[in-house]
C-alpha positions as CSV (number, residue, x, y, z in Angstrom):
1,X,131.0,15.0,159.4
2,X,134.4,14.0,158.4
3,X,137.4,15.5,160.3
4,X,139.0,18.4,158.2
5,X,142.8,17.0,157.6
6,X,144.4,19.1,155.0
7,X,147.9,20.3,156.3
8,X,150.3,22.5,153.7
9,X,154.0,22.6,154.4
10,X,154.8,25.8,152.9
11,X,158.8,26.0,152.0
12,X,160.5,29.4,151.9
13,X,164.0,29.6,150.9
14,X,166.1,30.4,154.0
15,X,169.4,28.2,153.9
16,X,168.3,26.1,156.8
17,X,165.2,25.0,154.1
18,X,167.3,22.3,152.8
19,X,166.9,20.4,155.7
20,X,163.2,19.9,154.6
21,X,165.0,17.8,151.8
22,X,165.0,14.8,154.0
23,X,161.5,15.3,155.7
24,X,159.3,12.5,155.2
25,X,156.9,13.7,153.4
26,X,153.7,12.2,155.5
27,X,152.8,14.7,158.1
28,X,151.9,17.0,155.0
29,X,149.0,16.2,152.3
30,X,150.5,19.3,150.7
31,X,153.9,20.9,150.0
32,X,153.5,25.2,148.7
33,X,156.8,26.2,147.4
34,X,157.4,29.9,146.8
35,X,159.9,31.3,144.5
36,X,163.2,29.0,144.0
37,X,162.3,26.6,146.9
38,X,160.8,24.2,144.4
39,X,164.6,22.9,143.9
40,X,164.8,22.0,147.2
41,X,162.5,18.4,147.0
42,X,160.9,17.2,143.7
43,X,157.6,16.6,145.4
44,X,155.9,20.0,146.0
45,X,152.6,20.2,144.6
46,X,152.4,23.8,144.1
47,X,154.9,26.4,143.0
48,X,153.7,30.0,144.0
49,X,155.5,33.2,142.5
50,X,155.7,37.1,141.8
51,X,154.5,38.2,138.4
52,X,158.3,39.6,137.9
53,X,160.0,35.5,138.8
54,X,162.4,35.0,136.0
55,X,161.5,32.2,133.6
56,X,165.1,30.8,134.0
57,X,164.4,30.0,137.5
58,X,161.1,28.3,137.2
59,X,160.8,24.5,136.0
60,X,161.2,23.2,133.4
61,X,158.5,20.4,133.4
62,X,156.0,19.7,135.7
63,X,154.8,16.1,136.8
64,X,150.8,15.5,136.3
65,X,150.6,16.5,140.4
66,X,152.2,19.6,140.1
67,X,150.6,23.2,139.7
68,X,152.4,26.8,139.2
69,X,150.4,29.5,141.1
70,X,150.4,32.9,139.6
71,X,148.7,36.3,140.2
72,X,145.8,35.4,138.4
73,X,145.2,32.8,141.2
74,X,146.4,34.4,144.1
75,X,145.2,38.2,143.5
76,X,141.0,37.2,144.0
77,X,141.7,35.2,147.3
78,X,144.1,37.7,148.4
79,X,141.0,40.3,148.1
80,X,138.6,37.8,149.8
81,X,140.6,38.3,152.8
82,X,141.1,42.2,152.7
83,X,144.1,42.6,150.1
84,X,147.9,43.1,149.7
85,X,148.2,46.4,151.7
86,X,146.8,44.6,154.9
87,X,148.4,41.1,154.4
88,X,151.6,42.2,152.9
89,X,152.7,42.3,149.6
90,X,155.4,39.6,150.1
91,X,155.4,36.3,149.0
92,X,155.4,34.2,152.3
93,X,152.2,36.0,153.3
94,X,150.7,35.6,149.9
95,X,151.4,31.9,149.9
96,X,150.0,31.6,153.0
97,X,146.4,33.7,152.1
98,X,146.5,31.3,148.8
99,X,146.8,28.2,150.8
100,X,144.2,29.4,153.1
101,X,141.5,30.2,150.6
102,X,142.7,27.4,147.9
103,X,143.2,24.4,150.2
104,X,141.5,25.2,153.2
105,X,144.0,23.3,155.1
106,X,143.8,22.3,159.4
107,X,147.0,23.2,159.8
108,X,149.5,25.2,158.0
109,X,153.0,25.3,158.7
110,X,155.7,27.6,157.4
111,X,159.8,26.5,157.2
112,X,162.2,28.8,155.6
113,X,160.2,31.7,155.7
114,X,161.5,33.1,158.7
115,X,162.7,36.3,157.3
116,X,165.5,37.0,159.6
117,X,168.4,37.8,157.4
118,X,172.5,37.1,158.5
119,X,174.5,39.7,158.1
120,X,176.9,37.6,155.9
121,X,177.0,34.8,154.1
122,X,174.0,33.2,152.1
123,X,170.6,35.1,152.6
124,X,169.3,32.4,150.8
125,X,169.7,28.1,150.5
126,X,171.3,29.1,146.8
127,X,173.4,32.1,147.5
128,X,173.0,35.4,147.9
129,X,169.4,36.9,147.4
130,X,167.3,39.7,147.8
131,X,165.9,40.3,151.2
132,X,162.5,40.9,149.5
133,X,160.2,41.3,152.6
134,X,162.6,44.0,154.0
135,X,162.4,46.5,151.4
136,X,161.0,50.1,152.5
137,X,156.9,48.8,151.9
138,X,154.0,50.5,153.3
139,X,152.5,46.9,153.5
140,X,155.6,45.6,155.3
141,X,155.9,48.2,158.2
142,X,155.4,45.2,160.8
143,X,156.3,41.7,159.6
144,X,155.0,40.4,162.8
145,X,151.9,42.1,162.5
146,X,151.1,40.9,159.1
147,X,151.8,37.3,160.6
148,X,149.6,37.6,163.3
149,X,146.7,38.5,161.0
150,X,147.0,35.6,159.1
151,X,147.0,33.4,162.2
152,X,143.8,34.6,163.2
153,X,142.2,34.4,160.0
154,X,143.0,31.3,159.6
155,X,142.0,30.7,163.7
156,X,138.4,31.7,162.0
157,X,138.6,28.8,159.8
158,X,139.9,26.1,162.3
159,X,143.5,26.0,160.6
160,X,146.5,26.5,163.3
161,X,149.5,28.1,161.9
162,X,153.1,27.2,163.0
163,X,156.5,27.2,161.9
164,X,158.8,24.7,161.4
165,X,161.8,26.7,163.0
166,X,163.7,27.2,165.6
167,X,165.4,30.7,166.6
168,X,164.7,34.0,165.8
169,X,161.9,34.9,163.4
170,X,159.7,37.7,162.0
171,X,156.9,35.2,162.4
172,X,154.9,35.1,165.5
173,X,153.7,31.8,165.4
174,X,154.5,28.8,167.7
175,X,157.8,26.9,166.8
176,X,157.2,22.7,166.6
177,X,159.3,20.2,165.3
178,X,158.2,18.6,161.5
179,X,157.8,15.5,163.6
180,X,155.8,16.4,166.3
181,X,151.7,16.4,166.6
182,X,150.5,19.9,165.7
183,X,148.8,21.7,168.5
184,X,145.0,21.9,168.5
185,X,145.3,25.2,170.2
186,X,144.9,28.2,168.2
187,X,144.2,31.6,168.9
188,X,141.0,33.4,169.9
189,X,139.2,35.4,166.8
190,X,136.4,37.7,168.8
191,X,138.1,40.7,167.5
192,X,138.2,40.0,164.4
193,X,135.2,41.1,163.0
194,X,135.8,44.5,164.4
195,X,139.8,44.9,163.3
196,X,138.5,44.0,159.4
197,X,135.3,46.7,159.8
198,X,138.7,48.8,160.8
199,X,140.3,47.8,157.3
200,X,137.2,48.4,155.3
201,X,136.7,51.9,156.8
202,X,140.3,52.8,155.9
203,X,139.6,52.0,152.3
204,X,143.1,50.5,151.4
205,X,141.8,47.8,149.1
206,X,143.5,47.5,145.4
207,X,141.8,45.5,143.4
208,X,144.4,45.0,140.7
209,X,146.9,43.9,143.5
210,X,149.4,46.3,142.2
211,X,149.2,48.7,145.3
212,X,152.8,49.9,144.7
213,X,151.3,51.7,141.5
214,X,148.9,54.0,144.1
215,X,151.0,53.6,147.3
216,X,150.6,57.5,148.0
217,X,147.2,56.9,148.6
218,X,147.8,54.8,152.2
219,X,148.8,56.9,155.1
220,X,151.6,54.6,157.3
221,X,149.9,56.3,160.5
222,X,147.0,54.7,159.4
223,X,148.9,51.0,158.6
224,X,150.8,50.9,161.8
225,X,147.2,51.4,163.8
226,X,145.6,48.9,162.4
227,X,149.2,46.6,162.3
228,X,149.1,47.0,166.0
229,X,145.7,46.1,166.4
230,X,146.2,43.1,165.2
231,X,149.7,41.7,166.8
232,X,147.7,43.1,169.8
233,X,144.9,40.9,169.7
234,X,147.1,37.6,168.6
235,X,149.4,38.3,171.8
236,X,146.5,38.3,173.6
237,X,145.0,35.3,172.7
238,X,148.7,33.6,173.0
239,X,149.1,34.7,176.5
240,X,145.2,33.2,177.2
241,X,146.7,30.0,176.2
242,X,149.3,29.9,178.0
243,X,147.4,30.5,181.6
């Protein structure tokens, strides 16, 4: 059986992204840009965006390698793995659920995507943005909790999730250097059977992906519960590793 060996850089669009500009570009068989983080290196393979993305800030050409991932793509594996309203509906999540169901990578790894936002200056590597995943969301409640969910789904695939950062982050996942051997470890998933029998119960499913359209349907009570189930169980397993 041959060795799964798939890793996905996925590139956010912090300002400290540029620095991916001068990564070699070995340690990754696959580079997922989201949004505007396509400008930052010329070969990404795959540029994933929102339905509303303006056309003047996508590409103009693409190279034979190169792919633009839309919601018709990412909307029917973002329902394989429970939809929007438990992931959460923000793009760094959504790339991440894509990459997982798409690529079915060993390791994925996230830089620029840390969604901590200065106070002034650039939000962003090309100015001043919207601080998208911090908008009042039912789907967004806990950042850290939709993190941890992806972690462990992915866990139940054999894919370890990091992030190529250092310093504060909304993501929960171990930080490593770009250069450095990604851990084998990765985090126990005997809960999560039960926690997506939890999610199925609650109903919160949209198939269109549009769950802004029926968000007084989803009771936040209801959303933090099952948020802090599943940061629960990811700390858990984090702190098992580390005895």
């Amino acid at each position: 059986m041959v060795e799964n060996d798939t890793r996905v850089l996925i590139l956010g669009s912090a300002p400290a992204a540029l620095a991916a500009r001068e990564w070699a570009r070995g340690p990754f068989t696959h580079i997922v840009a989201i949004n505007n983080a396509w400008r930052i290196r010329e070969d990404w393979d795959f540029l994933i965006h929102p339905e509303d993305f303006p056309a003047e800030n996508r590409p103009d050409c693409l190279t034979v390698t190169q792919r633009i991932v839309t919601a018709q793509d990412y909307v029917p594996i973002q329902n394989a793995y429970g939809g929007f309203v438990y992931a959460g509906g923000t793009m760094a999540f959504t790339a991440g659920y894509w990459a997982l169901g798409a690529l079915k990578p060993s390791v994925m790894a996230f830089f620029g995507c840390d969604m901590v936002y200065p106070r002034s200056g650039n939000t962003h590597f090309y100015g001043q943005g919207t601080a998208d995943p911090l908008r009042a969301d039912v789907t967004l409640r806990s950042l850290e909790a939709k993190s941890a969910r992806l972690a462990l789904l992915a866990a139940r695939q054999d894919c370890n999730v990091v992030r190529l950062s250092v310093g504060p982050s909304r993501l929960v996942y171990p930080s490593v250097s770009h250069t450095e051997k990604i851990p084998e470890a990765r985090p126990r998933t005997e809960h999560v059977d039960a926690l997506l029998q939890a999610e199925y119960e609650a109903g919160y499913m949209v198939p269109s992906g549009r769950y802004w359209e029926v968000e007084d349907r989803f009771n936040p009570a209801v959303v933090d519960r099952l948020d802090a189930a599943w940061l629960a169980a990811y700390k858990a397993s984090a702190l098992d590793q580390a005895a």
